[in-house]
N, C-alpha and C positions, 0 to 999 in steps of 0.2 A: 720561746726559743730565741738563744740572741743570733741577732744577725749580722757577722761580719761584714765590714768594708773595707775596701784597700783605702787607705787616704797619706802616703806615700812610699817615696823608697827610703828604706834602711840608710844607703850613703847618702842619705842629701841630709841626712840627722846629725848636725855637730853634737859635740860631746857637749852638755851640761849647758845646752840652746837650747831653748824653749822655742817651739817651731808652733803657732797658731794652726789648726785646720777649722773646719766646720763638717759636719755630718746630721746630714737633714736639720738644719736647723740649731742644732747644740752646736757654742763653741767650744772646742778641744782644746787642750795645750798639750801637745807629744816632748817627751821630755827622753833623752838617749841618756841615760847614767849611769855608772856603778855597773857595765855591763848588762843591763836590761834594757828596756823603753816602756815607758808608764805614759798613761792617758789619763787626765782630770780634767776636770771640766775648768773650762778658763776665766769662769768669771768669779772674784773675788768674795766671797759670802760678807764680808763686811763692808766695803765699797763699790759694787758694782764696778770694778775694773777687770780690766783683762792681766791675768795672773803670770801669761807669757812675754810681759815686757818685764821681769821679772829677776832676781837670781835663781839658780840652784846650785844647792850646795849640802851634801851628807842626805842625799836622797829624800832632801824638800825645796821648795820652791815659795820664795817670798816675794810677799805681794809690795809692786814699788810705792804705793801712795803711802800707807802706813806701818809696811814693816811687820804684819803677821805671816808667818810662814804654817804651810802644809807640807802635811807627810804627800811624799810622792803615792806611797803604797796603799794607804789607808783615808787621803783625803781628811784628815783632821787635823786641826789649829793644833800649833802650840806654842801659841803667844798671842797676846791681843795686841789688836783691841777684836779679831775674828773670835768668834765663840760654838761656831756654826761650821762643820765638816762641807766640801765641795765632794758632789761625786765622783769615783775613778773608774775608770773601764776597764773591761777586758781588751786583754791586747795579745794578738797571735803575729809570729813571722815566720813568712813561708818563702824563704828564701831571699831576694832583697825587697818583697812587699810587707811592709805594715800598716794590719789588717787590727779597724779596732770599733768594739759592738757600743751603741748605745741605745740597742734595746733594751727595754726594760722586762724580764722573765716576771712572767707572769703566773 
């Protein structure tokens, strides 16, 4: 069963700013755009970087050391030199909390 977390408010989320959290231990990158807000996990599958010092831009998020970007929605490359998908979360908002699981269902 996943288990939601609050781990901010909706207004402190600039538009198409990658906001870092953490949630037991995984790091996050909340990402406001295009009208939704997506959670991927922040560390780069091809350099071990944090993905949230980053751009976004057409609802992906590129990594600043080399330039591979991920889909916000689906966590997969589409561009190298990444080859390796990052996971995404689910994410609920329940008014100006956003609440986002990184249980893994089992």
């Amino acid at each position: 069963m996943s288990e939601f977390v609050k781990v901010a408010a909706l207004s402190e989320l600039e538009e198409d700013t990658p906001k870092r959290v953490e949630i037991d231990g995984t790091p996050v990158s909340l990402v406001r755009t295009e009208g939704e807000v997506f959670a991927i996990n922040d560390i780069c599958s091809h350099a071990n970087v944090s993905l949230s010092e980053g751009e976004v831009e057409d609802c992906h998020i590129e990594c600043w050391l080399h330039g591979s970007s991920f889909d916000l929605r689906t966590g997969k490359p589409d561009g190298l030199p990444a080859t390796r998908p990052v996971p995404v979360y689910p994410v609920k908002i329940e008014g100006d909390d956003v609440l986002v699981s990184v249980t893994q269902e089992s």
